[in-house]
Structures are given as C-alpha cells and as structure tokens.
N, CA, C and O atoms as a DFTB+ gen file, in Angstrom:
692 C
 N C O
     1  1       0.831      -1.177       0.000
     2  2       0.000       0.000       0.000
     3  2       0.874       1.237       0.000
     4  3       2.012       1.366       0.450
     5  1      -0.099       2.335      -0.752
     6  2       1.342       3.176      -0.868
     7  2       0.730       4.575      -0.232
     8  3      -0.491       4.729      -0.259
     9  1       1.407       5.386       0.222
    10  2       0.618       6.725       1.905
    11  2       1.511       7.857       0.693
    12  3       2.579       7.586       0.143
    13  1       0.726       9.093       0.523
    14  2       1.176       9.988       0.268
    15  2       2.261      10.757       0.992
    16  3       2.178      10.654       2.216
    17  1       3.093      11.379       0.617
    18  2       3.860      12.067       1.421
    19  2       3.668      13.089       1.860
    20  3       3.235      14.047       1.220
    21  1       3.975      13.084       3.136
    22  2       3.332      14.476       3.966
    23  2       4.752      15.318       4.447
    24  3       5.824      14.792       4.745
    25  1       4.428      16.804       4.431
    26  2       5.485      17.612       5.073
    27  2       5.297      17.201       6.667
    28  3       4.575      16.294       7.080
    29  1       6.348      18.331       7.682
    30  2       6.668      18.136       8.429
    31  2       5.399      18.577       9.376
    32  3       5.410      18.094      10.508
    33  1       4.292      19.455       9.028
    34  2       3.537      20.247       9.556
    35  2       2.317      19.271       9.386
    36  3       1.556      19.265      10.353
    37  1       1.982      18.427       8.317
    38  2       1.281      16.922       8.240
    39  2       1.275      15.931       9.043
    40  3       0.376      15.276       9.571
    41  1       3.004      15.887       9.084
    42  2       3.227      14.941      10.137
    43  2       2.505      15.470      11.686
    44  3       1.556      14.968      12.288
    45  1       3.189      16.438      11.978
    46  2       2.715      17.135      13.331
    47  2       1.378      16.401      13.792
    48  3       1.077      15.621      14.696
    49  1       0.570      17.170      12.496
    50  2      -0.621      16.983      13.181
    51  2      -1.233      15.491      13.331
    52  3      -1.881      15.043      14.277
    53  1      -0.848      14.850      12.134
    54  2      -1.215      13.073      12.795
    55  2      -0.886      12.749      13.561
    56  3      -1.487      11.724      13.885
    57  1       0.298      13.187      14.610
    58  2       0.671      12.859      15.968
    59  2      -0.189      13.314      16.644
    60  3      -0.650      12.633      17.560
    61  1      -0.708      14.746      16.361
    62  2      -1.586      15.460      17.928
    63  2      -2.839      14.417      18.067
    64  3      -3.275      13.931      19.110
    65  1      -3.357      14.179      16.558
    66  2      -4.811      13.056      16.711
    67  2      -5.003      11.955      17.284
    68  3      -5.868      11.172      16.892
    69  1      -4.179      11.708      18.366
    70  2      -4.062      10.929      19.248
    71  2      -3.476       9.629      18.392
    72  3      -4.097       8.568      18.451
    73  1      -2.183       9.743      17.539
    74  2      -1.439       8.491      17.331
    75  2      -0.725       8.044      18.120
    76  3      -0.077       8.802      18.841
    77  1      -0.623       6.707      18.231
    78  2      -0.166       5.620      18.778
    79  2       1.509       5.594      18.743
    80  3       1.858       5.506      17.565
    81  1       2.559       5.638      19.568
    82  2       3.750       5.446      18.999
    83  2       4.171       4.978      17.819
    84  3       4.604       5.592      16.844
    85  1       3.906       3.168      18.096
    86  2       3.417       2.888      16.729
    87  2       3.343       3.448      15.555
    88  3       4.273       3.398      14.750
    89  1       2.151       4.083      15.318
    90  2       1.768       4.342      14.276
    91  2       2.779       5.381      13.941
    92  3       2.932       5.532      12.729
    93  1       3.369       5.989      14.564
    94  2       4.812       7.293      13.926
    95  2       5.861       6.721      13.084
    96  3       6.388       7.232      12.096
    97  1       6.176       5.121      13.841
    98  2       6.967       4.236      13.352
    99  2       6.664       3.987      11.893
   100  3       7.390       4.111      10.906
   101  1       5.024       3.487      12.044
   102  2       5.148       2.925      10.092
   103  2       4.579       4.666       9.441
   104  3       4.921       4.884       8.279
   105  1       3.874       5.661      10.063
   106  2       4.410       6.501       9.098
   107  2       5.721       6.897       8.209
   108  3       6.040       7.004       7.025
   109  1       6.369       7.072       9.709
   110  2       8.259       7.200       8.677
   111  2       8.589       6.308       7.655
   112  3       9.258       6.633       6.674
   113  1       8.245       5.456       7.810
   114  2       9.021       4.327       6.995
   115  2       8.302       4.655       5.987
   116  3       8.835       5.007       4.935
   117  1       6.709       4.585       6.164
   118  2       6.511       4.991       4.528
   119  2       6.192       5.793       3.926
   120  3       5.317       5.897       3.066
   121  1       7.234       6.766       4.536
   122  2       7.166       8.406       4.077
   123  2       8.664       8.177       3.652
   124  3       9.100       8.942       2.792
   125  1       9.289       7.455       4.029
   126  2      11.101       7.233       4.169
   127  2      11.209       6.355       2.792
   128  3      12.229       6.252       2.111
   129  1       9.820       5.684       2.497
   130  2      10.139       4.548       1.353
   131  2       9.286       5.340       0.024
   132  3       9.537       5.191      -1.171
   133  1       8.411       6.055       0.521
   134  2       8.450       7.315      -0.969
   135  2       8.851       8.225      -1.777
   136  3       8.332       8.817      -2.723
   137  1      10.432       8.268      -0.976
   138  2      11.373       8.931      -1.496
   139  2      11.990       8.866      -2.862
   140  3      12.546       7.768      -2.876
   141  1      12.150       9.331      -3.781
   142  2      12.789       9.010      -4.972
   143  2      14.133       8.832      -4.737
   144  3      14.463       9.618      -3.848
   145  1      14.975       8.234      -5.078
   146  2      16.172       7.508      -5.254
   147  2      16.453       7.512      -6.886
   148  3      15.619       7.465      -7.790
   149  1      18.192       7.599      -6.993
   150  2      18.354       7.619      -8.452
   151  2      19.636       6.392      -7.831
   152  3      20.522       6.294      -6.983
   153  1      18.788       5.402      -9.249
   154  2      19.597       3.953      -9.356
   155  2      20.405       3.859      -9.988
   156  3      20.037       3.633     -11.140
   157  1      21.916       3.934      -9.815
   158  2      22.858       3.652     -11.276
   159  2      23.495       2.132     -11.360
   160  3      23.592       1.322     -10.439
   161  1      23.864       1.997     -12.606
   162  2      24.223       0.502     -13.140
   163  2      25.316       1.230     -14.129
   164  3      25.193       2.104     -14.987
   165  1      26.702       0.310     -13.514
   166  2      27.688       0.718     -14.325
   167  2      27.768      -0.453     -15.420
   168  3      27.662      -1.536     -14.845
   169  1      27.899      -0.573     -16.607
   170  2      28.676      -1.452     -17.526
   171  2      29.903      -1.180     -18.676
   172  3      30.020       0.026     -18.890
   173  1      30.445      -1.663     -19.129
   174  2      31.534      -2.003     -20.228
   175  2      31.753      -2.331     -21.263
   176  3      32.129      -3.502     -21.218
   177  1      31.738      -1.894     -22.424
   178  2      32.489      -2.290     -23.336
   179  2      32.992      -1.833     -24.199
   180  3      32.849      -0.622     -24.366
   181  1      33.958      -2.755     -25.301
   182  2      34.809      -2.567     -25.800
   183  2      33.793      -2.069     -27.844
   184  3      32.812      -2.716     -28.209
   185  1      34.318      -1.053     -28.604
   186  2      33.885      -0.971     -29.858
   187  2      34.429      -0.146     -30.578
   188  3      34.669       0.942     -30.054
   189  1      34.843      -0.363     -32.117
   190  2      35.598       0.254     -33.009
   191  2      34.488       1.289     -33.328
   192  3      33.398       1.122     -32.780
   193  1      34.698       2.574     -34.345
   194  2      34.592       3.322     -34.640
   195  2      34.733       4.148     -35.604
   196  3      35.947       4.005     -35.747
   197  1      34.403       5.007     -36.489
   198  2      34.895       6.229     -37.241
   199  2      34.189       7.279     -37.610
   200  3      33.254       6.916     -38.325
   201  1      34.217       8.421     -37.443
   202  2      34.178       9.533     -37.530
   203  2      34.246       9.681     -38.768
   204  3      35.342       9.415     -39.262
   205  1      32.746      10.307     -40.036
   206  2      33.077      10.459     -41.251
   207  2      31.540      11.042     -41.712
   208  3      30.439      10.630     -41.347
   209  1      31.761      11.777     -42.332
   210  2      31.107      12.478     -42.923
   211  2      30.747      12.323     -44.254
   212  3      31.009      13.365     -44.854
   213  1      30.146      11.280     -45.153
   214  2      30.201      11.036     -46.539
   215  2      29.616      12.168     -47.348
   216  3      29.433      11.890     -48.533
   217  1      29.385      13.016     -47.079
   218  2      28.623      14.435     -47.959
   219  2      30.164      15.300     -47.836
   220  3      30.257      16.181     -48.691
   221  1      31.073      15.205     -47.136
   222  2      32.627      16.199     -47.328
   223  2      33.387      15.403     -47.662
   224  3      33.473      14.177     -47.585
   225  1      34.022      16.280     -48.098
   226  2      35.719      15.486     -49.138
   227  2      36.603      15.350     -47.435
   228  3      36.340      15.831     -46.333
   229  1      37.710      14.459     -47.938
   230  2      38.431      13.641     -47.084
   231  2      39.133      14.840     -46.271
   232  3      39.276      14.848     -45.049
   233  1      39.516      15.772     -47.089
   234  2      40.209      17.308     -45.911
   235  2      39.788      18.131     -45.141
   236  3      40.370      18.894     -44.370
   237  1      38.139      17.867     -45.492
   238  2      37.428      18.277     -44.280
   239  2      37.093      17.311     -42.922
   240  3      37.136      17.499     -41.706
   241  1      36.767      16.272     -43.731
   242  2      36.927      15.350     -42.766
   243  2      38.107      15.054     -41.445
   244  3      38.087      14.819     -40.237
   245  1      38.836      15.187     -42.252
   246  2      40.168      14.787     -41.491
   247  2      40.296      16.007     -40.791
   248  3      40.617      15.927     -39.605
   249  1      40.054      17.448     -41.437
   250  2      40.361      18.522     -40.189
   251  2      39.082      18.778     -39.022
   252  3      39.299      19.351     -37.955
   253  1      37.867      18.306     -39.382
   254  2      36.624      18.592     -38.443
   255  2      37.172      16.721     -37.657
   256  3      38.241      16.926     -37.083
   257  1      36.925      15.755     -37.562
   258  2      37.571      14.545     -37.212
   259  2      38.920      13.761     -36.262
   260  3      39.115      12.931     -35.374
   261  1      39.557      14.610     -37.093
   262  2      41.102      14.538     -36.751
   263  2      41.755      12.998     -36.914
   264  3      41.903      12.491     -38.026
   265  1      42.132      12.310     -35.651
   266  2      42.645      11.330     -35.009
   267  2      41.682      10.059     -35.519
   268  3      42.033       8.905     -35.766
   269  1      40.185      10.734     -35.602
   270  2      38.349       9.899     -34.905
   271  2      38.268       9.656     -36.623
   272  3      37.183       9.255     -37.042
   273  1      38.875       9.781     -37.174
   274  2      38.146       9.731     -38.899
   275  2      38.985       8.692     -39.160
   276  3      38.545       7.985     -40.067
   277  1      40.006       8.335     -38.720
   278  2      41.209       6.943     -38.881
   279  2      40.791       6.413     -40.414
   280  3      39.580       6.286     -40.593
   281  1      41.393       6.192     -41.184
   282  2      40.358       5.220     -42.567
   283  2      40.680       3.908     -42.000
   284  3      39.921       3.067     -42.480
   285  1      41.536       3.393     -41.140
   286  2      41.318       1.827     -40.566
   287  2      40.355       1.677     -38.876
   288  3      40.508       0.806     -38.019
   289  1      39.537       2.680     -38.864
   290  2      38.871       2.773     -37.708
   291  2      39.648       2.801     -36.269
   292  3      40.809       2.394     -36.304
   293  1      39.083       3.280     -34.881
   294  2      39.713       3.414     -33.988
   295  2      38.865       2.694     -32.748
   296  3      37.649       2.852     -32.640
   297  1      39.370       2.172     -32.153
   298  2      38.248       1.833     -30.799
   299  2      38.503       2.745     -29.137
   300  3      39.273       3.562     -28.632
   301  1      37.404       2.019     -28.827
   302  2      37.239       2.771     -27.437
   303  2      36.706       1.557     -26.404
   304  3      35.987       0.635     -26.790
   305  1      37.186       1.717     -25.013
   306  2      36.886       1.019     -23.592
   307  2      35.614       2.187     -23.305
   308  3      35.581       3.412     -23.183
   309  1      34.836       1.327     -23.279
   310  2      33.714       2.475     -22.874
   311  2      33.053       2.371     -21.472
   312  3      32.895       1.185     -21.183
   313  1      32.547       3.344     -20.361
   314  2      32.143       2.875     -19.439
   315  2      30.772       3.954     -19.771
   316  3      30.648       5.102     -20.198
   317  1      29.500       2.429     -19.126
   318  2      28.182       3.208     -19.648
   319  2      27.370       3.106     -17.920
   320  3      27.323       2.221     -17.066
   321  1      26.888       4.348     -18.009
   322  2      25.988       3.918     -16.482
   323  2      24.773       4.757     -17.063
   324  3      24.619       5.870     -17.565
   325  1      23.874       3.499     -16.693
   326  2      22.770       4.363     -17.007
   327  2      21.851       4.162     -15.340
   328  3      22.022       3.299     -14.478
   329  1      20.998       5.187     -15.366
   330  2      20.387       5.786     -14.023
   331  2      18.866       5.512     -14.149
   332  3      18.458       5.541     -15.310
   333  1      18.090       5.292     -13.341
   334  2      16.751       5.134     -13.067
   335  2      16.470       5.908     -11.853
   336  3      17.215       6.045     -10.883
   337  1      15.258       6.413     -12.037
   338  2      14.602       6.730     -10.629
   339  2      13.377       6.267     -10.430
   340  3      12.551       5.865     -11.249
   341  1      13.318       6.368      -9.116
   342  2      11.478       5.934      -8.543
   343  2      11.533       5.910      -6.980
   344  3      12.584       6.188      -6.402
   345  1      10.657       5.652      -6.455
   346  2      10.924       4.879      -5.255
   347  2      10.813       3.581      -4.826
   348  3      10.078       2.677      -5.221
   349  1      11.806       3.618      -3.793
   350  2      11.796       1.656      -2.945
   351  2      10.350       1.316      -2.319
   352  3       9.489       1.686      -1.521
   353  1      10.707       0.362      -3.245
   354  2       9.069      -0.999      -2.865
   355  2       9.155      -1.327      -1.307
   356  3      10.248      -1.442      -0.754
   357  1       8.119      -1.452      -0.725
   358  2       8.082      -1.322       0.646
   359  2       8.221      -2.946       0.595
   360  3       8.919      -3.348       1.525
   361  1       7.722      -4.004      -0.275
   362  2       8.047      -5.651       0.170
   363  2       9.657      -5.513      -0.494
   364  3       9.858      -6.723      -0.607
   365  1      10.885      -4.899      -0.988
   366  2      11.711      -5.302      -1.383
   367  2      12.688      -4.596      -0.894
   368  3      13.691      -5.111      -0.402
   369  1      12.416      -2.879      -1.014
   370  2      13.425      -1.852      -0.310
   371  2      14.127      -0.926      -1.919
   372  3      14.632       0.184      -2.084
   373  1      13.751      -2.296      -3.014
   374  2      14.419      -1.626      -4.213
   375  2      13.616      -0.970      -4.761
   376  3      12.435      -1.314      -4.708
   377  1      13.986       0.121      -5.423
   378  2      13.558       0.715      -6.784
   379  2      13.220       0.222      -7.684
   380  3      12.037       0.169      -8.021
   381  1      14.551      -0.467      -8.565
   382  2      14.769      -1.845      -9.182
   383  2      15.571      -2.693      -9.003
   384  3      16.590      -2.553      -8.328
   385  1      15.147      -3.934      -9.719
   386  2      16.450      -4.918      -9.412
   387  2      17.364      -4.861     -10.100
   388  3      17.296      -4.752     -11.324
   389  1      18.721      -4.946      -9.230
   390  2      20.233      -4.402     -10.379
   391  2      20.219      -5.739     -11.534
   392  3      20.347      -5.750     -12.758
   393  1      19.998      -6.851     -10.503
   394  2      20.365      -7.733     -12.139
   395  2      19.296      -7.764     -12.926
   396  3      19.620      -8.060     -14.076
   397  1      18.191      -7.589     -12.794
   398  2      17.107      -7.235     -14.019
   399  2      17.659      -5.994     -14.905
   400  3      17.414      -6.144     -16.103
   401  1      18.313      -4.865     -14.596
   402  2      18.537      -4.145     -14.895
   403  2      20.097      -4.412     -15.722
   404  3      20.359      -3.919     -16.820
   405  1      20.708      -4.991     -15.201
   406  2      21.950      -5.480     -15.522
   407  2      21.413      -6.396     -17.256
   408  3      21.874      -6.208     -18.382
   409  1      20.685      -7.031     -16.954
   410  2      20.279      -7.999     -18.435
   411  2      19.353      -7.551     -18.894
   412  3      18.770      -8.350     -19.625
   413  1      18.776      -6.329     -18.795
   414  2      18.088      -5.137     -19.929
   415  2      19.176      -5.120     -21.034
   416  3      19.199      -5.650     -22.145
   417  1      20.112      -4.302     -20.343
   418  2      21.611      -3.552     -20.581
   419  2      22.040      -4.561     -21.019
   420  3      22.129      -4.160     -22.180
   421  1      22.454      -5.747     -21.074
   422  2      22.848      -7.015     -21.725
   423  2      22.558      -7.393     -23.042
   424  3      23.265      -7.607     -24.027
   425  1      20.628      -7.446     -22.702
   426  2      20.741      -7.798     -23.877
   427  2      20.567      -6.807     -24.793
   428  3      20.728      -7.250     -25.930
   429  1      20.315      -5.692     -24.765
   430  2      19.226      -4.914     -25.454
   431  2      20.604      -4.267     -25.971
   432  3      20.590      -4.215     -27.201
   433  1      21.570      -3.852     -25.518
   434  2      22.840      -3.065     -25.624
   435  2      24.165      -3.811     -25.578
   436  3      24.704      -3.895     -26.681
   437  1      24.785      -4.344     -24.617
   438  2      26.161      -4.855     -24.758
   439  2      26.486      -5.713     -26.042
   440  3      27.314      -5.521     -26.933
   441  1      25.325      -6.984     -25.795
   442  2      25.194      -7.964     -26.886
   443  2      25.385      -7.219     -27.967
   444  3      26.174      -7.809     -28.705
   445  1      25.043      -6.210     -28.416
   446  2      24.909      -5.775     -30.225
   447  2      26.379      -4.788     -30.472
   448  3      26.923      -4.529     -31.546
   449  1      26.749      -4.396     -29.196
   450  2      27.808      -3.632     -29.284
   451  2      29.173      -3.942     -28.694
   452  3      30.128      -3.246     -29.039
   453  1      29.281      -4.611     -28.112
   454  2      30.638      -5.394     -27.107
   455  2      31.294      -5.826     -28.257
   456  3      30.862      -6.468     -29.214
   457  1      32.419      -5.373     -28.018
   458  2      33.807      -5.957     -29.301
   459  2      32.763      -5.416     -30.785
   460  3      33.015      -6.426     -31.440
   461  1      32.031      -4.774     -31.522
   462  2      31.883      -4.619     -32.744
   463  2      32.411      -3.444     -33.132
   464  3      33.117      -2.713     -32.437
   465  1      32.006      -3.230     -34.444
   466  2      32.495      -2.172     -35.598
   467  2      30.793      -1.368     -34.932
   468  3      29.721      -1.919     -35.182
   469  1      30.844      -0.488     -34.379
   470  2      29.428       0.635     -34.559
   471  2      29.224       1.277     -35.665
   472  3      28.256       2.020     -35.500
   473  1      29.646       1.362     -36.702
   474  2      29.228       2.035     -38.066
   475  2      28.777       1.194     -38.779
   476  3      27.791       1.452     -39.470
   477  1      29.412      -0.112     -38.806
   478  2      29.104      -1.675     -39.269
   479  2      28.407      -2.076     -39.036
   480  3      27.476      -1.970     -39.835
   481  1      28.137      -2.951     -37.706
   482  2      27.721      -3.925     -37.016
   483  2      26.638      -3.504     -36.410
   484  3      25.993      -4.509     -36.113
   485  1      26.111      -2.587     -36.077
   486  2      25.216      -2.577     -35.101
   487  2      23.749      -1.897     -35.899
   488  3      23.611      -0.914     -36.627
   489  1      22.798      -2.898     -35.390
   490  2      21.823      -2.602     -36.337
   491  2      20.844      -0.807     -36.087
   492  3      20.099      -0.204     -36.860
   493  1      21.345      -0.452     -34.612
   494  2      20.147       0.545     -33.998
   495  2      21.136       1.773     -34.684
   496  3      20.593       2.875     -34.761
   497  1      22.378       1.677     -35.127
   498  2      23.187       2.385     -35.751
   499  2      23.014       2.774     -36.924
   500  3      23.269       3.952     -37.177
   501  1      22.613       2.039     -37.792
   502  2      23.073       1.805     -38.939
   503  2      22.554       3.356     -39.519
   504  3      21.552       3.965     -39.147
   505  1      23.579       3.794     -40.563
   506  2      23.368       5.059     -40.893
   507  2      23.575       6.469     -40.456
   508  3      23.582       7.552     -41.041
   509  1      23.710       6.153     -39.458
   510  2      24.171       7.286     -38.267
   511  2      25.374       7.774     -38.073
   512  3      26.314       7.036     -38.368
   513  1      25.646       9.046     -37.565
   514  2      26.969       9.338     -36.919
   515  2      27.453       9.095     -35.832
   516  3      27.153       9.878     -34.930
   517  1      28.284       8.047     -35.535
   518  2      28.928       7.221     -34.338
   519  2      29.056       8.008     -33.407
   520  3      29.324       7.683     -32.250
   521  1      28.831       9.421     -33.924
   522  2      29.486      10.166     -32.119
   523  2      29.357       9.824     -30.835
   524  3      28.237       9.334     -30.688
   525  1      29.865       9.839     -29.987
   526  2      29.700       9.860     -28.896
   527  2      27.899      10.488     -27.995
   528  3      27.160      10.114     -27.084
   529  1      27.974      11.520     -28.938
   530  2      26.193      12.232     -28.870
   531  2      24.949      11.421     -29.490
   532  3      23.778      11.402     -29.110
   533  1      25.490      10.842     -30.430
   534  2      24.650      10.134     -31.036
   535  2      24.638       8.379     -30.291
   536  3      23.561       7.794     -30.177
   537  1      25.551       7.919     -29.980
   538  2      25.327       6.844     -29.241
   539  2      24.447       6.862     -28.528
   540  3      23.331       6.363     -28.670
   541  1      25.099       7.753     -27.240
   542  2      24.168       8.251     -26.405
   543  2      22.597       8.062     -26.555
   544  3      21.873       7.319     -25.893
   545  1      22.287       8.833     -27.486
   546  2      20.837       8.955     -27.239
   547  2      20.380       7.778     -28.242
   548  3      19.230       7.942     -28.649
   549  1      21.199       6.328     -28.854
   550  2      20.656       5.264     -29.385
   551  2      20.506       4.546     -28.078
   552  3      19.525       3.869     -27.772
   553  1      21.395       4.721     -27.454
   554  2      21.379       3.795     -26.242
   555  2      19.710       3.971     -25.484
   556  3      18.778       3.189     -25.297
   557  1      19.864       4.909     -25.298
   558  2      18.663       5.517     -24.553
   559  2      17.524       4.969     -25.185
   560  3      16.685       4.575     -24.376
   561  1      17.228       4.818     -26.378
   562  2      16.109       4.488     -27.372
   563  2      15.884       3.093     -26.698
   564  3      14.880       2.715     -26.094
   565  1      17.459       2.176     -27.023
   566  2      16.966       0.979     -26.833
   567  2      17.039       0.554     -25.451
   568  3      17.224      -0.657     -25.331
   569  1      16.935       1.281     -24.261
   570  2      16.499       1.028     -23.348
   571  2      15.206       1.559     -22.462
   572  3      14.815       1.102     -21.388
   573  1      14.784       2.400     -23.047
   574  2      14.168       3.563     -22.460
   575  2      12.839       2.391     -22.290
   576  3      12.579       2.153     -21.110
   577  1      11.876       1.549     -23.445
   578  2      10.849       0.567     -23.338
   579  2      10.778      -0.185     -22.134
   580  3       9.802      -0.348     -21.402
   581  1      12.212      -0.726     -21.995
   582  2      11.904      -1.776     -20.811
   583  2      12.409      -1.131     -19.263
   584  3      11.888      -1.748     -18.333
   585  1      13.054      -0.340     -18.964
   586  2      13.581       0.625     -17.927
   587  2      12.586       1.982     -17.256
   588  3      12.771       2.588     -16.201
   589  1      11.725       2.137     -18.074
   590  2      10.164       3.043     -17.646
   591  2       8.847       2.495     -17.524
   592  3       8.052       2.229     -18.426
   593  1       8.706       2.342     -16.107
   594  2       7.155       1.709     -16.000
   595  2       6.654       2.657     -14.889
   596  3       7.155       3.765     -14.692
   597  1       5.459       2.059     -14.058
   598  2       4.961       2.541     -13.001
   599  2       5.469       3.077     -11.637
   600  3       4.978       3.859     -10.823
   601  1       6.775       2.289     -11.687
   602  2       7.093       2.086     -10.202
   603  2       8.953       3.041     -10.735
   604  3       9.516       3.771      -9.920
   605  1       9.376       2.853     -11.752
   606  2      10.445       3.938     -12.020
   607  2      10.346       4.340     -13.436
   608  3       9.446       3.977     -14.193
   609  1      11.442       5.201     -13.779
   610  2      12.217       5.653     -15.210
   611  2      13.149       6.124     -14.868
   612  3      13.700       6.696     -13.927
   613  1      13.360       5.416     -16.854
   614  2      14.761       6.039     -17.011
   615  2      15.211       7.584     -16.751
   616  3      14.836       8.645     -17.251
   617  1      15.947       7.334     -15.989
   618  2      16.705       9.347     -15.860
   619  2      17.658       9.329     -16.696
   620  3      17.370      10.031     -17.665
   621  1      18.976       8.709     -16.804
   622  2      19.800       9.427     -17.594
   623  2      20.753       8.195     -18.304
   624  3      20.972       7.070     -17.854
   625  1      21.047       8.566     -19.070
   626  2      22.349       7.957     -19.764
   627  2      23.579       8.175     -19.920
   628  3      23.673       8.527     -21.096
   629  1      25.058       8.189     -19.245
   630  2      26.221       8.562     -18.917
   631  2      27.290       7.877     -20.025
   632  3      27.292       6.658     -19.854
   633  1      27.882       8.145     -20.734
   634  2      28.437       7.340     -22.033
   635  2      30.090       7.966     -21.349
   636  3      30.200       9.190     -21.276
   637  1      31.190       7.165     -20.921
   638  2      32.431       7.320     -21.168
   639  2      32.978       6.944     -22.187
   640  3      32.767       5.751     -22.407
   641  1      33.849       7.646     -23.214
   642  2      34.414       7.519     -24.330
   643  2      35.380       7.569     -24.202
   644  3      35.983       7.169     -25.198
   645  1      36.267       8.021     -23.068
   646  2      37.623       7.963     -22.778
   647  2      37.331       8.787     -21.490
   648  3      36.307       9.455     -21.350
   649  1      38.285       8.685     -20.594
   650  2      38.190       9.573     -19.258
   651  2      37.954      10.960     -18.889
   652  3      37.440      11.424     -17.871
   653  1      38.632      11.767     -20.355
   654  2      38.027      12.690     -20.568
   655  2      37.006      13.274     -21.662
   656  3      36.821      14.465     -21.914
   657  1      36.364      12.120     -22.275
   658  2      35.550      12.410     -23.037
   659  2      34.095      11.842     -22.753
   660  3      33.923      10.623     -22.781
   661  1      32.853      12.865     -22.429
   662  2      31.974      12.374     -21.362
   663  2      30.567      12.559     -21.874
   664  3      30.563      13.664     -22.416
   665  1      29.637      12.135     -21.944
   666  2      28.496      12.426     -22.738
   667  2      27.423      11.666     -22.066
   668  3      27.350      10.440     -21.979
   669  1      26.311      12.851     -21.440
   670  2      25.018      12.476     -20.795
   671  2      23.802      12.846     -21.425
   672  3      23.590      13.765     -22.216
   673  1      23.070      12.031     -20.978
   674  2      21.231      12.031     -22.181
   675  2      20.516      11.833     -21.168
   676  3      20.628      10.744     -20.604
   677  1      19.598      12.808     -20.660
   678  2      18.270      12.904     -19.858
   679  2      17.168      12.294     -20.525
   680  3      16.235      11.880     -19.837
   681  1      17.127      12.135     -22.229
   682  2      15.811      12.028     -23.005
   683  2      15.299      13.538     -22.988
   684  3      15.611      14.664     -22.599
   685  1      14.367      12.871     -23.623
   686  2      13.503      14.390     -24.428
   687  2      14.016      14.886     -26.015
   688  3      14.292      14.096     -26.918
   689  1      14.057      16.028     -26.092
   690  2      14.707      16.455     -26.849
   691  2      15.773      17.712     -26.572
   692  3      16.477      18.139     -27.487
C-alpha cells in the first residue's frame, strides 16, 4: 500500500490526533520509502569506430575529425551507467532490481555492441553518426521501453568515451 507524502507540519498533526507510537513508526518508513532515489548501473564495453562524414571530401573530414576519422577505424573502452529513478518498494526496499537491470543492458545493448564495428555492425546504428552524442541517445532508445514503467524511469544515460571524453542524455529532446 502506498501513503502519500506528507510535510513536516502533516506529520505534526497526525501525531496530535491521538497516534499511537506505533503508528509514527510505520508513518516514517513509509514516508522514508516514498522517497525518490536515483539507481545507477555501471557497464563495459569494448567498440571500433569512425568519424566520417560522406557528404565532405576527405580534408574536411580529417580537419573537423582529426585522429576519430582513422580510414582503418579506432576503438574505445567504454564505461556506460545508465540511471533510473522511482521509489523503494516497501516488500523489497528496491527501486529496481540491479540484475534485471543489468540484463536489460545485456541484452538490449552490450550484446549488439561489445567488441563490434558501430558504423558496421550494429543494427540501432546503422546510418548514423557514431558520435559519442549520437550513441548516447541510441542507447537511450533501446532502453528507455523496458527501464520506464509505473514504479520507475529512465533518468539518464552517462556514455564514457575515454576519461576525458563524457556524454550524458536525460531524453527528451
């Protein structure tokens, strides 16, 4: 069962109405368990790359590109955390479950992208510009269905491309 949340001046007064010790006890808790919480899940992996522009000649490319336009492609160790919010289930304590959440991210994402070519290989890609911006918000696509229901959503998407190269997606537009 789920109790709206009350300020501090709410609370007050359900105490003066002659509550029970008790009853202060399971208020808190499920005023304490309606809290929103933001859930993160770190994962990994490994994927080649290139940076290219087929509408510019190769000298633009190479000067807007640089290093990222490689003509034998380049890879990246990627670290991805993506975030949920909601609040903890009063029979569990979780938000969500990490390994449900863990084999969203498995299958829906690592599987298609772990060790591949992303300009190549990956079908939610195909056609697109590999950026780092643009990942981002594929990722988000193909998780956003199963990661937003009643009880949470997706908040954000965190894409490491290198330690200093960093790229986050709230959704929307």
């Amino acid at each position: 069962m789920r109790v709206a949340v009350l300020n501090q001046t709410h609370s007050a007064m359900l105490l003066r109405k002659g509550s029970r010790p008790q009853d202060k006890a399971i208020f808190e808790y499920r005023t304490t368990a309606m809290k929103t919480v933001y859930v993160t899940r770190r994962e990994r992996f490994n994927a080649a790359h290139k940076l290219w522009n087929p509408k510019w000649d190769e000298a633009t490319n190479l000067k807007t590109f640089g290093k990222c336009a490689n003509p034998n492609w380049h890879g990246h160790n990627y670290d991805l955390f993506v975030t949920v919010k909601g609040q903890p289930q009063e029979d569990t304590g979780y938000c969500i479950d990490l390994k449900f959440m863990s084999d969203i991210i498995e299958e829906h994402v690592l599987s298609k992208m772990d060790h591949r070519n992303l300009n190549l290989d990956v079908p939610f890609l195909e056609g697109k510009m590999t950026s780092c911006e643009i990942v981002v918000i594929a990722i988000w696509e193909q998780l956003e269905p199963y990661l937003s229901n009643e009880e949470h959503q997706l908040h954000s998407i965190k894409l490491y491309e290198t330690e200093n190269n960093i790229v986050e997606y709230f959704g929307g537009k």
